[in-house]
C-alpha distance (Angstrom), angle and dihedral (degrees) to the residues before:
residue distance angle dihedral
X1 . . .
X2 4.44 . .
X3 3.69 100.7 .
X4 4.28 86.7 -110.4
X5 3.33 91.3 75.5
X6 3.87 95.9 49.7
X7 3.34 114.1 105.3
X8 3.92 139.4 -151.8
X9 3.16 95.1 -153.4
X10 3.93 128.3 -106.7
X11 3.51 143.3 -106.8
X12 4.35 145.1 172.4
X13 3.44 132.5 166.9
X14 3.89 136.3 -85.3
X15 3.96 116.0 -90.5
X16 3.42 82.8 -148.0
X17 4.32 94.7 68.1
X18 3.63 87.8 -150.5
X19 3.99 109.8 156.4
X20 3.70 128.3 -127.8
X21 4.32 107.4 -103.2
X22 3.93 87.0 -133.5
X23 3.90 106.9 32.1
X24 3.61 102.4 29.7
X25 3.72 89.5 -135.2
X26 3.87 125.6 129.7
X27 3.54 116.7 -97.6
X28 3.68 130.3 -97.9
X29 3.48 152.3 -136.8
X30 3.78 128.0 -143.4
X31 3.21 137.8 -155.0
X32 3.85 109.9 -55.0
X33 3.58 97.6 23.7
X34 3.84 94.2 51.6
X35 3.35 90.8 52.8
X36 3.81 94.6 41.7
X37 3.78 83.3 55.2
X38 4.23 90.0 51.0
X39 3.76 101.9 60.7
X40 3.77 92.7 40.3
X41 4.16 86.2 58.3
X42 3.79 91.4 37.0
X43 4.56 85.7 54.7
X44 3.86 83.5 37.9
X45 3.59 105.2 50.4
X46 3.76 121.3 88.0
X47 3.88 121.0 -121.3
X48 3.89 103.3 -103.1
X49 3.76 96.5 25.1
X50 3.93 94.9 100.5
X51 4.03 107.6 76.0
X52 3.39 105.0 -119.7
X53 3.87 107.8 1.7
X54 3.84 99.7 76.3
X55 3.66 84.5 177.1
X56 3.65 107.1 74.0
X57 3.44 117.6 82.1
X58 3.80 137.5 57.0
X59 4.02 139.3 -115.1
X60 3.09 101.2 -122.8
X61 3.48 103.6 101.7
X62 3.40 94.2 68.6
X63 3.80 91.0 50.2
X64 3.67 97.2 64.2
X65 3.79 97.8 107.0
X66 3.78 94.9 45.0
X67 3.94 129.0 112.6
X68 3.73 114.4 -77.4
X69 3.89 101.2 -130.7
X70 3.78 129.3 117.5
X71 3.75 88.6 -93.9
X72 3.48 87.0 67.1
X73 4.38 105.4 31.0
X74 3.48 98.8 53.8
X75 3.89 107.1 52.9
X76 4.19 78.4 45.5
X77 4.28 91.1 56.5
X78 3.62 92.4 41.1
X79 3.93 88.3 51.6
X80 3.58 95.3 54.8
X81 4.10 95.9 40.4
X82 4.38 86.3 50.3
X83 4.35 91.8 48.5
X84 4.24 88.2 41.7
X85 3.84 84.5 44.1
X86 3.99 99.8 40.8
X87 4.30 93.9 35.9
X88 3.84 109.6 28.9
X89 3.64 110.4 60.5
X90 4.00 89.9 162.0
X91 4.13 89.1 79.4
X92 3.63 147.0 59.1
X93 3.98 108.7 -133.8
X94 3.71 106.5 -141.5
X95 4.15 105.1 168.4
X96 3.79 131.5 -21.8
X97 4.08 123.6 -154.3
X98 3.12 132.8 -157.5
X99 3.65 131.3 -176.3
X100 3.79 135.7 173.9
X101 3.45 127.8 -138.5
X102 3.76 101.1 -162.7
X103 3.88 100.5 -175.7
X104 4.43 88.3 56.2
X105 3.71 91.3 39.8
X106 4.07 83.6 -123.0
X107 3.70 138.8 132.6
X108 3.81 112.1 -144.4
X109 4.42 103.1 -142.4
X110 3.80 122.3 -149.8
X111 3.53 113.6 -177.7
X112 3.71 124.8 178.7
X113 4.04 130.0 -177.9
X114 3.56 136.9 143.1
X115 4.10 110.0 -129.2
X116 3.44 114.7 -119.9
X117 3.69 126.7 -113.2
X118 4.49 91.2 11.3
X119 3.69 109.7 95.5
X120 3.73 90.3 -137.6
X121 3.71 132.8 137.0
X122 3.79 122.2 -82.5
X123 4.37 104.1 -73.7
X124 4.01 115.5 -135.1
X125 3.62 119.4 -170.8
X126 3.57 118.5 -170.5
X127 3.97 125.8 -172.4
X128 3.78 151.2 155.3
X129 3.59 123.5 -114.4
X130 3.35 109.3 -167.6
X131 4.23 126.7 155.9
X132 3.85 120.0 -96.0
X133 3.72 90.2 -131.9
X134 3.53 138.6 41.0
C-alpha cells in the first residue's frame, strides 16, 4: 500500500459530551465510529448551515414529505454519494440506498464504503431520516 494511503488512524469526540468516570475527559470516537459519525452529519447537515462552506450539506431535509417515486429517490442517492465524495476523503463510497417510506414520511439510508488507508471490512451505515415536525 503507497504510504498516502496509510493511515494513523482517526478520532473526534462524542456528541453526547459525556466525560470519562476516571479521566474526566469527554469521550471519544475512534476510528470507524468517528467516521461512521462523519458521513451521517455530512447527509444530515443542511446546505448553508456550515459558516463559510455553503457547500456541505444536502437537500434532503427539506424533501422529507415529498412523493416516493424515482423522480424523487434518485436525485436524493446521488446527493448523498456527491457530499460523501466531495467532503469525506477518509472513505471509499461503494453504493448508497435510498428508500422511501411514504406512509412515515421517512427515507430509510444505507450507506456503504470501505475507509481508506484501515484494512477493515466494508462499513454500512443504515438510518432513518425522518422530519422533526409534522
Amino acid at each position: 500500500m503507497p504510504l498516502s494511503k496509510i493511515s494513523r488512524g482517526f478520532r473526534d469526540i462524542s456528541l453526547s459530551f459525556k466525560r470519562h468516570p476516571v479521566t474526566k475527559d469527554l469521550l471519544s470516537l475512534r476510528n470507524e465510529d468517528a467516521i461512521k459519525r462523519a458521513v451521517q452529519n455530512l447527509v444530515r447537515t443542511k446546505i448553508g448551515e456550515v459558516f463559510f462552506s455553503d457547500e456541505i450539506g444536502t437537500r434532503i431535509s427539506g424533501a422529507l414529505f415529498e412523493l416516493g417515486n424515482s423522480d424523487f429517490i434518485d436525485p436524493i442517492a446521488t446527493e448523498i454519494d456527491t457530499v460523501i465524495t466531495n467532503f469525506e476523503p477518509r472513505v471509499d463510497l461503494t453504493d448508497v440506498s435510498v428508500n422511501s417510506r411514504p406512509d412515515e414520511n421517512s427515507l430509510d439510508i444505507e450507506i456503504s464504503y470501505n475507509i481508506v488507508g484501515l484494512s477493515l471490512p466494508m462499513q454500512t451505515i443504515n438510518f432513518i431520516l425522518e422530519p422533526t415536525r409534522l
